[in-house]
Structures are given as C-alpha cells and as structure tokens.
C-alpha positions in Angstrom: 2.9 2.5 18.0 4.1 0.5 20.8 6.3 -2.4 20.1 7.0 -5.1 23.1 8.5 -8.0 21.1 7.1 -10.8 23.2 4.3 -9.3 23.7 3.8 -8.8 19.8 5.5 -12.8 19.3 2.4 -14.1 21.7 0.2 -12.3 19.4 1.3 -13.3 16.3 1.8 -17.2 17.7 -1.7 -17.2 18.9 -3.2 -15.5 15.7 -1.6 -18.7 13.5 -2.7 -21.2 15.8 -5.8 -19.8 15.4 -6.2 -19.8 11.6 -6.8 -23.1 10.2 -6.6 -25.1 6.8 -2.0 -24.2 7.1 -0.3 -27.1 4.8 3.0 -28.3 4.5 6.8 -27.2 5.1 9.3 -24.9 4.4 11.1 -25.4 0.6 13.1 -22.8 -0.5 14.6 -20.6 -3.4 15.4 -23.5 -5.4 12.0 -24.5 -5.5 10.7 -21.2 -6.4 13.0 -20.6 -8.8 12.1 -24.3 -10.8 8.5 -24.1 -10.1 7.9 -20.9 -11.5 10.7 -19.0 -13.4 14.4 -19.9 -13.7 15.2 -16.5 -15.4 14.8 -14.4 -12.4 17.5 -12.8 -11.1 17.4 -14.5 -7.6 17.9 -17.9 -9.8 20.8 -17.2 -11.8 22.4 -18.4 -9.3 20.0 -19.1 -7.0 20.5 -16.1 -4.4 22.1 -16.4 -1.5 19.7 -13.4 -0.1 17.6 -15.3 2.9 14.3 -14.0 3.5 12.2 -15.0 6.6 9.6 -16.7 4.2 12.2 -18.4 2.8 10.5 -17.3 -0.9 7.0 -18.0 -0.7 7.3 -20.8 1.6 6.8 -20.8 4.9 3.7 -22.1 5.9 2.2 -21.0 8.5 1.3 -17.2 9.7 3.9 -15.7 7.4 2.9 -16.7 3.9 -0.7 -18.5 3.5 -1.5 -19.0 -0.5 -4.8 -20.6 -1.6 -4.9 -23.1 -3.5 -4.9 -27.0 -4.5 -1.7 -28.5 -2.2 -1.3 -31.6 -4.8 -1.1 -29.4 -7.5 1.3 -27.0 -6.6 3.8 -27.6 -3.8 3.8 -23.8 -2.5 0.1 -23.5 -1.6 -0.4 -23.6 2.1 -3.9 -23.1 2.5 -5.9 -25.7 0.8 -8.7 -23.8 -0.6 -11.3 -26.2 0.3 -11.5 -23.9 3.4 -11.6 -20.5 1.7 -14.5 -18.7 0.2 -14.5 -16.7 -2.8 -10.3 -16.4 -3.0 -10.2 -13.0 -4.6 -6.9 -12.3 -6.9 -5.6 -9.3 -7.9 -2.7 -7.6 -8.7 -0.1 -5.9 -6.6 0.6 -2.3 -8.5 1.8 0.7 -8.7 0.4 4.2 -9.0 1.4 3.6 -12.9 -0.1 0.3 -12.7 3.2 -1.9 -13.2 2.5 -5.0 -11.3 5.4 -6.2 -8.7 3.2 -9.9 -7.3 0.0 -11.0 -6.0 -2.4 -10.7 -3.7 -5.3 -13.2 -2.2 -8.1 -12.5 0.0 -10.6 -15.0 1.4 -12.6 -15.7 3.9 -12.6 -18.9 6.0 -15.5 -20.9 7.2 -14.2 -20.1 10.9 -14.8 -16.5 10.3 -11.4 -15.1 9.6 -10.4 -13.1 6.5 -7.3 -13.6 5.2 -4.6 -11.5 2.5 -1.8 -12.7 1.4 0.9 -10.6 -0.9 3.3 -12.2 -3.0 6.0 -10.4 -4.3 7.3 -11.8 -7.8 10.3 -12.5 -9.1 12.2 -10.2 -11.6 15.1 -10.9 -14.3 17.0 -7.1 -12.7 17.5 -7.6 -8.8 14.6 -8.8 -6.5 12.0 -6.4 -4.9 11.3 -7.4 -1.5 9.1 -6.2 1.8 11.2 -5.1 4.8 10.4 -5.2 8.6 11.3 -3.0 10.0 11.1 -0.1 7.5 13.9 1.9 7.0 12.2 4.6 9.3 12.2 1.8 12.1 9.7 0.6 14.0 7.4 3.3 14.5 6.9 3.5 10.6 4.7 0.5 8.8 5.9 -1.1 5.9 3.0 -2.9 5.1 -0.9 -1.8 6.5 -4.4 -3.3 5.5 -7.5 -1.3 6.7 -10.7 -2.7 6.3 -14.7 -2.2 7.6 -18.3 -2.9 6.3 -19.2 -0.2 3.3 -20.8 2.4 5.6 -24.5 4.0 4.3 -22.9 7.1 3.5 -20.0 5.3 1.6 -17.7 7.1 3.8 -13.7 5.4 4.1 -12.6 4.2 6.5 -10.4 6.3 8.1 -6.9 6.5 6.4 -4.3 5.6 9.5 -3.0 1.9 9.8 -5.5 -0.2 11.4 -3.6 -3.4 10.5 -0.1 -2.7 10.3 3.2 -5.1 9.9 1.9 -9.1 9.9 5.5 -9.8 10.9 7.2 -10.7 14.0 10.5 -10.8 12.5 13.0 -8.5 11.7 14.4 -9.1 7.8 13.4 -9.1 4.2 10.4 -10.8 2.9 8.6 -12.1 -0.4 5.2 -13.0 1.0 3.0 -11.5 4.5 -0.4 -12.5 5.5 -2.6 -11.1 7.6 -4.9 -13.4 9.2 -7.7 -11.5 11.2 -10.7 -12.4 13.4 -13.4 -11.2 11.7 -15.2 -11.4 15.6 -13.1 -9.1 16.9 -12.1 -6.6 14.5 -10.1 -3.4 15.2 -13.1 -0.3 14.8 -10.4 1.8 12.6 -12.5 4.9 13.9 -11.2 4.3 17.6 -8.5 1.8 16.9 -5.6 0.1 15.5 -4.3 -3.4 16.3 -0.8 -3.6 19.0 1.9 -5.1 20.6 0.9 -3.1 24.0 0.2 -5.5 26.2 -2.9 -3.6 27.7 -4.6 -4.5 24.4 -4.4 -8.3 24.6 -7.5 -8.5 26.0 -9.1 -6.9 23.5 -7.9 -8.9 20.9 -4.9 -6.4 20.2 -6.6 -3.5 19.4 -5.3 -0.3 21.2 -7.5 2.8 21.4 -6.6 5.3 19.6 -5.7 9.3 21.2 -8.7 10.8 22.6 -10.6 7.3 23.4 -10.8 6.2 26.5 -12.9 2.5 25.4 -12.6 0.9 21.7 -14.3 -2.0 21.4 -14.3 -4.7 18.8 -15.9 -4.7 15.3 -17.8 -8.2 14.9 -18.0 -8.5 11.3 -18.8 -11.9 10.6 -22.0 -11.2 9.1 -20.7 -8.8 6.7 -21.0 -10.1 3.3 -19.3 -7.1 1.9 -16.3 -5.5 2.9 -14.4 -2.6 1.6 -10.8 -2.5 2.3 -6.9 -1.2 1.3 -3.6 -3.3 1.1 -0.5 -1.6 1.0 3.1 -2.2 1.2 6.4 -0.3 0.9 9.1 -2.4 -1.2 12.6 -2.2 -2.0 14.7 -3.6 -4.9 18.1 -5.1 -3.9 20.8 -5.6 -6.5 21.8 -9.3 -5.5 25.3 -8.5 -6.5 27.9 -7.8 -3.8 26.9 -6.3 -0.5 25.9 -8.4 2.6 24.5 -11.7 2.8 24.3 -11.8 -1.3 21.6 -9.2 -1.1 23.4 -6.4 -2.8 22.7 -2.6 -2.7 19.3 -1.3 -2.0 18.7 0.8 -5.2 15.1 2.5 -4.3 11.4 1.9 -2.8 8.1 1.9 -4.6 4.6 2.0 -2.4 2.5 -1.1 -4.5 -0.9 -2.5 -2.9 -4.0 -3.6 -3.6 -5.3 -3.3 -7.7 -9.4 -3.7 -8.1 -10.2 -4.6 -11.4 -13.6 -3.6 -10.8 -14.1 -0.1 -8.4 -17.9 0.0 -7.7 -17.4 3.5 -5.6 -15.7 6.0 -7.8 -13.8 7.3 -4.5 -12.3 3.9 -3.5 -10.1 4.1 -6.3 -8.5 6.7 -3.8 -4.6 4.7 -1.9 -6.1 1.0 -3.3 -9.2 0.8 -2.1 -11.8 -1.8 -3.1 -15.0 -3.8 -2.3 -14.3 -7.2 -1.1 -17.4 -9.9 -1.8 -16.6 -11.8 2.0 -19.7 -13.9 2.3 -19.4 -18.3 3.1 -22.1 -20.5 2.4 -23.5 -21.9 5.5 -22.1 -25.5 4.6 -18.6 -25.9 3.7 -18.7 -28.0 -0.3 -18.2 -32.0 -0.4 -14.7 -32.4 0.8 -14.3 -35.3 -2.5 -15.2 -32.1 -4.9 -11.9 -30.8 -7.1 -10.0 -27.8 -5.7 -10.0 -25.2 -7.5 -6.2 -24.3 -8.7 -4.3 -21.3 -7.8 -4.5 -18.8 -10.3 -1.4 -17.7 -11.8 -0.1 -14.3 -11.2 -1.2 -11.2 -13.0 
C-alpha cells in the first residue's frame, strides 16, 4: 500500500474537516486517570508514556466518542448528531475485553467507529502506527458494505486500513468515512497515492483498471469488521516511561447479537445505520455515554 505522507496528511485533514458535531480540547492522562479509574497502571503514577491521543482526548479526527459533552468531559462528538450509537466490546478470540468501540451514523451521511482502548492495573495495552512490520502492514482495518443477497462477505483484505497520520502509540482511532463515496472492497481499498484523491482515496485494486465509489447512504443496514493489533507495554523503565513491549493480541469488533451464523467469522457483524429524516429537538436530553463493557 502506497504511503506519501502529505499526501495521506491532506487526506486525513480534509476527512476531519469534513465530519462535523467535534467538541472540545485536548486534556490528558490525569484526566483519564480521575475521571475513570485511578488504579490503572498508567495512573500510579500517572505515566509518563505520551500517546498521540493524548488518552482519549484529542478531539478531532483521532478520537471521536459519542456522547453528552456536559456530562462527561471526554466525549467529543455530542450525540445529538449521531444515530443509533452502537456499543460493543473490543475482544479477543477468548472474549477477554481490552476497550470499546462506537459506531454511528451522522445526519451528514458519514459513518463513524471509534475504539477505545482501556485502562489496566498490569502495564497499558496500546494501538501502534506503524506496526511493527512497518508501513506496508495495517495495524488497525475496518471493512464494511451493504449485506449482499447472497450474504456473501465482503472480501477479507483491508478496505479501510490505519485512521492515523501519525507515527506513535495510541489509546483511541476513528475512522470517519463518507458514506457517498465509499471504497467498493471488491475493486478497492482507500490510499495515500495521490492518483486516488480524486476518487475520494480509494485506489483500485491489482487487475482493475476503474473502481468507482460505493454510495451507501441509503443503506439502512450495513455489515462490517473492526480490527486492531495491540501491544502491552510494561510502563516501567525503557524509553519515554513506556517500558518493554511484552506481546500483541489481534482484538476487534464483539456483536452481541450475530444474525448471519458466518459473520461471527474475524468480527463481523450487522450494523443498523439508518437516520430519521429530521434530526430530534435540539432542547431534548442527550443520551449519556454508555460505560465500557
């Protein structure tokens, strides 16, 4: 996969200017650690280990979390502009749960998932760009398409890979996609090259010549996979209070409820993506957050 950095910076820029409902500034691992759990390892001390989301809380493009901004200070997308905010677990094979994840639709037609990444009271798990393989290996890929009649997958290559711009360690990505102009993951997959820009970053795959855009904004189901390789780091010693990488564990996307027997197959699900045509009374409540699993 091709990677021009400015390129792939442009990209990323214009897909956050783009997206809309993004709240607030940056806090920080002290506020993580006191709004949420004091007992994890990164707070005892809090850890000098940066991350580029600075733990949950960069707001824009990096790390958007539904929500209720006057209840919680780390929501960053107030949730009067998202429909249906699914919540599910990020697991294992084994079903051990390592954060959270959120996708929703927005009333501009976009669909957006975000993965949290919790904290833990031995070292701190965190996502890496790049991957340990470097560049050409994804850390992180979501693939997604309407349910086809034959309940065929889509095909199993990253369509959607690394939501990062930004080389280091992170507890929370989005991705926050078009759902106009959606990579076809048959023909597909979205790229820095910058002979894709024009069609909304979606380079054709080998042996096509022409790989136009899904429009998927009429879709009111979509069936889709989140995944994501992470790594635990000790926190004690090593560089920039990060410690020793110990190992790696491949977590993603945990559907409570698999309609399709064969989507249970590398975290696949069905995704209910449908907005009413008029967005609610802006004076009606919020609904909160909901904790993680």
């Amino acid at each position: 996969m091709a990677r021009c950095r400015a390129t792939w910076l442009a990209l990323a820029v214009s897909m956050v200017l783009m997206g809309q409902g993004a709240l607030g500034s940056a806090l920080g691992v002290n506020e993580w650690c006191s709004t949420y759990n004091n007992t994890f390892a990164a707070c005892n001390p809090p850890t000098d280990c940066q991350t580029a989301d600075t733990y949950w809380s960069v707001p824009t493009g990096w790390c958007k979390i539904p929500g209720d901004p006057s209840v919680d200070p780390f929501v960053s997308f107030d949730s009067y502009g998202a429909c249906g905010v699914k919540t599910m677990g990020l697991q294992d094979v084994n079903g051990k749960t390592y954060g959270t994840l959120y996708i929703y639709r927005t009333f501009e037609n976009r669909l957006i998932a975000t993965a949290l990444i919790n904290g833990t009271s031995e070292g701190q798990w965190y996502y890496e760009y790049p991957s340990a393989e470097g560049y050409t290996v994804p850390s992180a890929i979501l693939t997604m398409n309407q349910i086809s009649s034959s309940g065929q997958l889509p095909p199993d290559t990253p369509q959607y890979a690394d939501p990062v711009f930004s080389s280091g360690k992170y507890t929370c990505v989005t991705w926050d996609i078009d759902l106009g102009r959606v990579c076809d993951p048959d023909t597909s997959f979205y790229s820095a090259n910058p002979a894709a820009v024009d069609n909304a970053g979606c380079q054709c795959r080998e042996g096509f010549s022409q790989c136009p855009t899904l429009n998927l904004t009429a879709s009111t189901t979509l069936v889709m996979s989140v995944r994501l390789n992470i790594s635990r780091y000790s926190l004690v010693g090593g560089e920039s209070g990060c410690g020793t990488r110990s190992e790696s564990r491949l977590v993603g996307s945990k559907f409570q409820a698999v309609q399709i027997p064969i989507l249970a197959y590398n975290f696949y699900g069905v995704v209910q993506a449908s907005c009413p045509d008029v967005k609610p009374d802006p004076k009606a409540p919020r609904p909160p957050r909901p904790p993680p699993p």
